[in-house]
N, C-alpha and C positions, 0 to 999 in steps of 0.2 A: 450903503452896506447891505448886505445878506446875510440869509445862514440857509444851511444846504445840512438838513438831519433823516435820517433812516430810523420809525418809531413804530412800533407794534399798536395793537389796537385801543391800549391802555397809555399810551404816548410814553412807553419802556425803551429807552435807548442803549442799555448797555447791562450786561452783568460781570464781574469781579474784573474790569474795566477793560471788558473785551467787547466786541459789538455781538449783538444777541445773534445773526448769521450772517452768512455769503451769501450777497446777491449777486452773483456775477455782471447781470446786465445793470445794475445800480453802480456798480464799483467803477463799470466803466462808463456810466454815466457824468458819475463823479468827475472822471478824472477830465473826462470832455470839457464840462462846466467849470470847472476849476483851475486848469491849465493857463500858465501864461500870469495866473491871475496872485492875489495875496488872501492867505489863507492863516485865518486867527484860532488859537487852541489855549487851552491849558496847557500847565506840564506833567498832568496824569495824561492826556491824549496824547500830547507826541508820543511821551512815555508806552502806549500802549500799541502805536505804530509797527510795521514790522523792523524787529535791529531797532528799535526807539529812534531809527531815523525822519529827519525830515522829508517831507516831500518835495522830491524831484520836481525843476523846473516852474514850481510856484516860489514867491517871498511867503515864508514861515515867519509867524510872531506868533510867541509864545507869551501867552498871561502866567504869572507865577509870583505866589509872596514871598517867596523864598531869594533872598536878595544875595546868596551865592551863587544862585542856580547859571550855569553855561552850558550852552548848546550847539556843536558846528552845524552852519547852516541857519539858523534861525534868529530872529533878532528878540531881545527877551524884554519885556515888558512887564511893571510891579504894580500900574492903579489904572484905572479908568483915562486920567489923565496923562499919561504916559503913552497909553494905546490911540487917544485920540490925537496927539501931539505927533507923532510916527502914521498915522494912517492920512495926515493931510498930504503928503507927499505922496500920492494915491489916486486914481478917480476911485469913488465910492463906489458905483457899479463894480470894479473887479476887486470887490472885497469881499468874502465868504468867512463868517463865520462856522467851524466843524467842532466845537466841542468843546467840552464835556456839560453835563447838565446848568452847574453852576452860571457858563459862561454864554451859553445859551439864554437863559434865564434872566440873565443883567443886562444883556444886549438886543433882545428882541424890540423894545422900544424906537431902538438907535436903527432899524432895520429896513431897509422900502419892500423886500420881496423875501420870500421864505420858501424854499424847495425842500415840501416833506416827502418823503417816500414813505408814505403807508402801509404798513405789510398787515395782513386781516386777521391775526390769530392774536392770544397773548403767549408772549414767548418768555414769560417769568422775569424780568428784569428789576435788580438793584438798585439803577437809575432810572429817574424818571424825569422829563421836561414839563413845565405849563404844558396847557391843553388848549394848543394855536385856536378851537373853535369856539375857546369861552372867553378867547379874550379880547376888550372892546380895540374897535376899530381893522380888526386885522377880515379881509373878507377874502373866499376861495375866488380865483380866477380864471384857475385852470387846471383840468383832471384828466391823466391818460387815460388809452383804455385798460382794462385789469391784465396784467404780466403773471406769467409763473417762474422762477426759478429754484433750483432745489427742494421742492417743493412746496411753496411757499406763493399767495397768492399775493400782490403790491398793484399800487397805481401809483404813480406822479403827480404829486398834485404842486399848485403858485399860486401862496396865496399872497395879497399886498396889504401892507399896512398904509390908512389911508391918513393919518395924523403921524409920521415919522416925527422924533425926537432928533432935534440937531445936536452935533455935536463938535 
């Protein structure tokens, strides 16, 4: 398993659960990496989606406690156990965790590889993730060179956790 997060310099992922900007060349970073592949969220993230649609051409699974919750397109999942029970039927490599804080945060453990896109400013954010650099075991691999778009200075960076949690 993975997760693939877009975080300011103060590791701010989101405000009033919108993403803090447009990277145009990350969005289609995104969709490169992600494609083809199974992509895990909350249901404030789909929710915040465009149309609170799922995404095209990936498996969508949706974490949610809300044990009404239904979604076309997406398979919806209520515990830990539920997610990992549904994600064996899977290689682990194409599984991307994308969202929201919380879920991020529970799964980084369970995680081999983590694609943060760094952008250099603080951009006031609501939400906020752990901070990949303080946390044991997880070490940087690999860093582009610095990108601009909309004004907005980012790198790529992979980093690996070198004790993954089985699941």
């Amino acid at each position: 398993m993975n997760f693939m997060v877009v975080v300011d310099q103060n590791y701010g992922i989101g405000k009033n659960n919108k993403l803090l900007t447009h990277l145009t060349d990350d969005l289609k970073y995104f969709r490169q990496t992600t494609l083809g592949k199974v992509v895990v969220m909350g249901r404030r993230t789909l929710e915040s989606l465009p149309g609170g649609k799922a995404f095209d051409n990936r498996v969508n699974i949706v974490m949610t406690r809300d044990l009404s919750f239904n979604h076309e397109g997406a398979i919806i999942v209520h515990s830990l156990e539920d997610l990992f029970s549904t994600l064996a039927a899977y290689p682990s490599d194409d599984v991307f965790i994308v969202g929201g804080g919380q879920i991020y945060n529970m799964l980084y453990p369970y995680c081999r590889y983590g694609y943060i896109t760094k952008i250099h400013e603080d951009l006031t954010a609501d939400t906020k993730i752990d901070v990949i650099d303080e946390l044991p075991n997880w070490e940087l691999v690999w860093q582009s060179e610095e990108k601009e778009n909309n004004g907005h200075t980012f790198v790529w960076t992979r980093y690996e956790n070198m004790m993954v949690k089985a699941y």
